[in-house]
C-alpha positions as CSV (number, residue, x, y, z in Angstrom):
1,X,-46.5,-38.9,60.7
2,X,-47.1,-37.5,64.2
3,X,-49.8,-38.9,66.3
4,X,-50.9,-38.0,69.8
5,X,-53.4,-40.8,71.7
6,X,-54.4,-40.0,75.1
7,X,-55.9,-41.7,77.9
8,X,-56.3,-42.2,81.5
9,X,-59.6,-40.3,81.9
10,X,-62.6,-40.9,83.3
11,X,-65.2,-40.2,86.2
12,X,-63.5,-39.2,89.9
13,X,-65.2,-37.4,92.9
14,X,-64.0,-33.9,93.7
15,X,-60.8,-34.5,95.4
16,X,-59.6,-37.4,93.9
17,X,-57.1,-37.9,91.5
18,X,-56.1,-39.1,88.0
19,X,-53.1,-40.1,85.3
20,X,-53.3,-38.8,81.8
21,X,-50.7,-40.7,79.2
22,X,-50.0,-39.2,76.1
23,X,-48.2,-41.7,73.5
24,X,-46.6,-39.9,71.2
25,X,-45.6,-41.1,67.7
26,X,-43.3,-40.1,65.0
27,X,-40.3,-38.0,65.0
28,X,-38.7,-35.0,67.3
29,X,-40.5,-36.0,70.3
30,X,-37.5,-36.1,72.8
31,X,-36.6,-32.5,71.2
32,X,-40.1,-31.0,71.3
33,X,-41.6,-28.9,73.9
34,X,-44.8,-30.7,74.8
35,X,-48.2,-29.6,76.9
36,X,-51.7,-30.6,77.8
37,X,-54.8,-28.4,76.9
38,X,-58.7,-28.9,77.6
39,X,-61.8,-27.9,76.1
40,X,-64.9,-27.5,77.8
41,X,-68.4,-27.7,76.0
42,X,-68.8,-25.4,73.4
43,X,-65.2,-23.7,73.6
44,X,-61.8,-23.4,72.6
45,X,-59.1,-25.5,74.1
46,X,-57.1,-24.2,76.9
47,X,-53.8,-24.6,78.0
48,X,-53.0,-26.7,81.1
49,X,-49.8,-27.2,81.2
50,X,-46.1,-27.7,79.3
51,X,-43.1,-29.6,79.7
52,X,-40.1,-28.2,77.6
53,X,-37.1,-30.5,76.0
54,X,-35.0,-30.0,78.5
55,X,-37.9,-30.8,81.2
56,X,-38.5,-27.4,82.0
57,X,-42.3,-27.0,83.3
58,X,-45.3,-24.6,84.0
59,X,-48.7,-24.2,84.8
60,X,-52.5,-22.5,83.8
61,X,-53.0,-20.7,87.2
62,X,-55.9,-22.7,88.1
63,X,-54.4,-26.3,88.0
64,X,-50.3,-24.9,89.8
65,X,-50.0,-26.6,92.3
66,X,-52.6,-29.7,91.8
67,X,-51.1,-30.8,88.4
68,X,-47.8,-32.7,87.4
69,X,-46.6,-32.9,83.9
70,X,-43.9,-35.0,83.2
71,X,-42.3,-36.9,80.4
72,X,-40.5,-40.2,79.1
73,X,-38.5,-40.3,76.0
74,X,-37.6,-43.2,76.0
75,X,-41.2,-44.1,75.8
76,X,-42.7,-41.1,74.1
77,X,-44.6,-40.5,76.7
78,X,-46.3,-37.3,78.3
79,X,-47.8,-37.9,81.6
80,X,-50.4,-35.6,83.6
81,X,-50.9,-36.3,87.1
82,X,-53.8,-34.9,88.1
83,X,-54.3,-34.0,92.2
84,X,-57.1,-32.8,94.5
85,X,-59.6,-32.4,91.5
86,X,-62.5,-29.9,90.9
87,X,-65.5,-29.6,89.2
88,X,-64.6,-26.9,86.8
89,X,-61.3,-29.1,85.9
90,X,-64.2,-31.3,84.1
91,X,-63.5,-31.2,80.3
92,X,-61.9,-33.6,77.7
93,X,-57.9,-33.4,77.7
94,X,-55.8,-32.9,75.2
95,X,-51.5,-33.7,74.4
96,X,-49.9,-31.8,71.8
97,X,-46.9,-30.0,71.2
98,X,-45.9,-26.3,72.6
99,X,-47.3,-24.4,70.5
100,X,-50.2,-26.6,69.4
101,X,-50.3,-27.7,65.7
102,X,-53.5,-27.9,64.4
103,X,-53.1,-31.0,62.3
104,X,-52.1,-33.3,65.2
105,X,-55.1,-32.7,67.6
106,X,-56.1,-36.4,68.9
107,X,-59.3,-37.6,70.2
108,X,-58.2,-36.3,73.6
109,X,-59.8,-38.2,77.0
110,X,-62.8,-37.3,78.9
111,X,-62.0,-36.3,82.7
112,X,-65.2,-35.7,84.6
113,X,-65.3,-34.5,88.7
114,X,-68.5,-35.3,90.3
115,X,-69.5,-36.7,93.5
């Protein structure tokens, strides 16, 4: 059975930084294309960012630049490093696969940016 559990979120001034881990369980992770999304309140998620099989990357527009995803199969492990944070990059963050499956949507982690 396929399970995402993220973490790594929590409260940082504008500016600051933070690590999102993704640990990944059950089969074709190291063969999967694999991305982070976020909701805000009252709205769909968004897409953030993707990391393909083969370690290919890209980016939202609004976090290029600012954001790192990267990966670890031998941990299955999707990382998001997350650089000179904003405001509007407050929401809960989500791991799933590239496209998203709708039946493996964790519990995602909170990242708020507030001084």
């Amino acid at each position: 059975q396929v399970q995402f559990v993220e973490s790594g979120g929590g409260l940082v001034q504008p500016g600051g930084s933070l690590r999102l881990s993704c640990e990944a369980s059950g089969s074709d992770f190291s063969r999967s294309s694999m991305a982070w999304y976020r909701q805000y309140p009252a709205k769909g998620r968004d897409f953030v960012a993707r990391i393909t099989s083969g370690g290919a990357t890209d980016y939202a527009p609004s976090v290029g630049g600012r954001f790192t995803i990267s990966r670890d199969n031998d941990k299955n492990t999707v990382i998001l490093q997350m650089n000179r944070l904003k405001p509007e990059d407050t929401a809960v963050y989500y791991c799933n696969r590239f496209p998203p499956r709708d039946s493996y949507w964790g519990q995602g982690t909170q990242v708020t940016v507030s001084s």
